[in-house]
Structures are given as structure tokens and as C-alpha cells.
C-alpha positions in Angstrom: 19.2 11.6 13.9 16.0 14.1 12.5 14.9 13.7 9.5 11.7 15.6 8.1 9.2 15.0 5.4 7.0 16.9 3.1 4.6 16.3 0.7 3.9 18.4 -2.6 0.0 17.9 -1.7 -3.1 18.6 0.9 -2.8 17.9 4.8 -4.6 14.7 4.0 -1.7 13.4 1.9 0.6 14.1 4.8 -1.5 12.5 7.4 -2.2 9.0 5.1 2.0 9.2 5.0 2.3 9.4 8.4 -0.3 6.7 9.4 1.2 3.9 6.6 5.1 4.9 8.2 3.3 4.0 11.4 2.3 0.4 10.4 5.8 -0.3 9.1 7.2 -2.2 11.7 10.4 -1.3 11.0 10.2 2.2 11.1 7.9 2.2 14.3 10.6 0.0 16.5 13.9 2.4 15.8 12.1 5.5 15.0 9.3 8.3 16.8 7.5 10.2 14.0 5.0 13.2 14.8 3.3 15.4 12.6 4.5 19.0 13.0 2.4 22.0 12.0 3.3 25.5 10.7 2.4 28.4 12.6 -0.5 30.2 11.8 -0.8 33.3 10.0 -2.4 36.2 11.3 -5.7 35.8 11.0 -6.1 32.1 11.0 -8.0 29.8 13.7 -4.8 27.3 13.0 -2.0 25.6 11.9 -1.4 23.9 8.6 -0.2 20.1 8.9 3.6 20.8 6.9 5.8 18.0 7.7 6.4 14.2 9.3 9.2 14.6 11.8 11.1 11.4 12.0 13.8 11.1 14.9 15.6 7.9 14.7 17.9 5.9 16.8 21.0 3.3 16.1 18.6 0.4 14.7 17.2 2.3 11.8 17.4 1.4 8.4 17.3 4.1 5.8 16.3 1.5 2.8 13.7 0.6 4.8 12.7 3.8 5.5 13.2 5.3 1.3 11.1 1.8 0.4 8.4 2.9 2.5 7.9 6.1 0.7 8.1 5.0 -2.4 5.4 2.3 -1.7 3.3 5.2 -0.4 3.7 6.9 -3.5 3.0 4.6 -5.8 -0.8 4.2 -3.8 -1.4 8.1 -4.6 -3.7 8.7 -7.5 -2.1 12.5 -7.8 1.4 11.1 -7.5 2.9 13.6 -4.7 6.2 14.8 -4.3 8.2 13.9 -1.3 10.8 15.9 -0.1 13.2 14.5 2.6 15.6 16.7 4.8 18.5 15.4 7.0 20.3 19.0 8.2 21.2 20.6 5.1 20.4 16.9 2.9 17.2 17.5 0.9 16.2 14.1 -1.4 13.3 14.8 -3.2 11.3 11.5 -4.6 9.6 12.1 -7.5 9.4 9.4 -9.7 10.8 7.1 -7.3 12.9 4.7 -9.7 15.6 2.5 -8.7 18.1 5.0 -9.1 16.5 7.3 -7.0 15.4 5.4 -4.7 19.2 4.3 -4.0 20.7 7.9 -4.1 18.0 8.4 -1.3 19.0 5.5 0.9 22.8 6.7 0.0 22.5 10.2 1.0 20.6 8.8 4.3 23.1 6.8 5.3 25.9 8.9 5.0 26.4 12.0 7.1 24.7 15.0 6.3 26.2 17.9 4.9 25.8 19.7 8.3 27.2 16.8 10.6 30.9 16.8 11.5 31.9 12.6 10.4 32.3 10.5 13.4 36.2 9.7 14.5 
């Protein structure tokens, strides 16, 4: 399963997201996550930094994955939005409150919109 991340913030933001979902031990054993950068514009020496790419195998857990995030969040001092898409699934944490932390993990575990349900 993909699943990719954004942040409502700079390319640092994104980069201290990926680096604490990297010490989560968790998340690092069933789970490869990679930064992924836009493509340029014309003109530009670069990329932008735009979202964590998160490809996960049988042994993930999605709570553990949602916790993470919102633990994150609660470290930033500009409070960031976080904007999680599984195919055509987009969670967006904003305040990150029990309720939506559990509607995350929900629509994580379940399939996504654009996955035929397993027989």
C-alpha cells in the first residue's frame, strides 16, 4: 500500500516529519518512506521537497502510523496541516483530536476508494 503525505508548511517542516517517522520503530520495520520532490518550473535550479511517500507492507499499523503524526504536530510551533492520501482517500489532520485521529486510522485501514475489496 502507498500512502503520501503533505504538510501545509516550508520544506523544513516536511523534512523534520520525515526524520521523526524515521525513528518510530514501528513505522520503520513495516514501512519505506522517501521524500519526493516536485518538478521544477521553468526557470528553477530545483525541485521543491512536496510530499513523504510511505509504501507499506502486511505488518503496518495505521494507528501507529495516525499517532505519529499527530505527536509531530503537536511539537510544531506554527501548527501545520497534514494531509494524508491513500488512492483517491485524502485525511487531512488539522486539529488532531481524538475523533479525528480515529476517522484517520479508520479510513487507513479500510480500503480506499480506488481499491477493488479483497475476496
Amino acid at each position: 500500500m502507498r500512502v503520501d503525505v503533505r504538510v501545509s508548511a516550508e520544506d523544513d517542516e516536511l523534512r523534520s516529519l520525515h526524520q521523526w517517522l524515521r525513528t518510530d520503530a514501528d513505522i520503520r520495520r513495516s514501512s519505506s518512506l522517501s521524500l519526493q520532490e516536485q518538478r521544477p518550473a521553468p526557470g528553477q535550479m530545483g525541485g521543491l521537497l512536496d510530499v513523504i511517500q510511505l509504501v507499506t507492507d502486511n505488518g503496518w499499523s495505521a494507528a501507529s502510523f495516525v499517532v505519529a503524526l499527530a505527536a509531530w504536530k503537536r511539537t510544531r510551533p506554527q501548527d501545520p496541516r497534514i494531509e494524508i492520501r491513500r488512492g483517491d482517500t485524502v485525511i487531512v489532520l488539522t486539529q488532531c483530536s481524538d475523533d479525528e485521529i480515529n476517522r484517520a486510522i479508520q479510513a487507513l485501514e479500510g480500503p480506499a476508494a480506488d481499491e477493488a475489496p479483497e475476496t
